[in-house]
N, C-alpha and C positions, 0 to 999 in steps of 0.2 A: 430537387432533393435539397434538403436545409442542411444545415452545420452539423445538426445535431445527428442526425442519420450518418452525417458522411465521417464524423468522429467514434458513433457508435459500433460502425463496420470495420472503422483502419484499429478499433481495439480489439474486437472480431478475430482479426485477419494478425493482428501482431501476437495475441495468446493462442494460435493455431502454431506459428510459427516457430512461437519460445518452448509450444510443448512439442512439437516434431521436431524440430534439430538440437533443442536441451541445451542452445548459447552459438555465439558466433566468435571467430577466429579474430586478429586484429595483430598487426606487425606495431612492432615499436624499438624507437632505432634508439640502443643504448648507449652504444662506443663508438667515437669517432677521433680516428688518427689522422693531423697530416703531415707529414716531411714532405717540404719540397715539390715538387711534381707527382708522389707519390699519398695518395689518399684509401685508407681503409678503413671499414666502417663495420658495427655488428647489427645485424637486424634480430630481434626474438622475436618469435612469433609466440603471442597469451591469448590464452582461452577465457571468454567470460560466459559463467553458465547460465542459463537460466531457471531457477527451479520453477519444479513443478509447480507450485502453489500459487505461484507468478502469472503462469500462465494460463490457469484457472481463473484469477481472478480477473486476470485482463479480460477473457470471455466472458464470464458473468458482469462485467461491469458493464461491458458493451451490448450484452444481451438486454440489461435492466435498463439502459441508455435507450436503446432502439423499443423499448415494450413501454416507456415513461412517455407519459403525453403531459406536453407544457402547454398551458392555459395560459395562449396571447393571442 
């Protein structure tokens, strides 16, 4: 299997992905206290979505990727 197949599939498989779960979760640590022996900290947890149209196009890019034949 060449690059080009194995690149054409992970775009494949990443715009199946963005359009079933519509984005992924990711903590990010905003506030941090320390006194002393004593340490507190705030974590948020942000959503990054991924639109639809994203995730279309990642499939069709990967679709047209894996149906293109390069002449070497």
């Amino acid at each position: 299997m060449n690059i080009q197949k194995i690149v054409a599939i992970a775009l494949i498989v990443a715009g199946a992905f963005g359009l079933a779960y519509g984005g992924f979760d990711y903590t990010k640590e905003t506030h941090k206290a320390e006194i002393g022996s004593l340490t507190m900290s705030v974590d948020e947890t942000e959503r990054f979505n991924v639109p639809v149209w994203g995730g279309i196009g990642l499939i069709l890019a990967g679709g047209l990727l894996l149906a293109w034949r390069w002449k070497t």
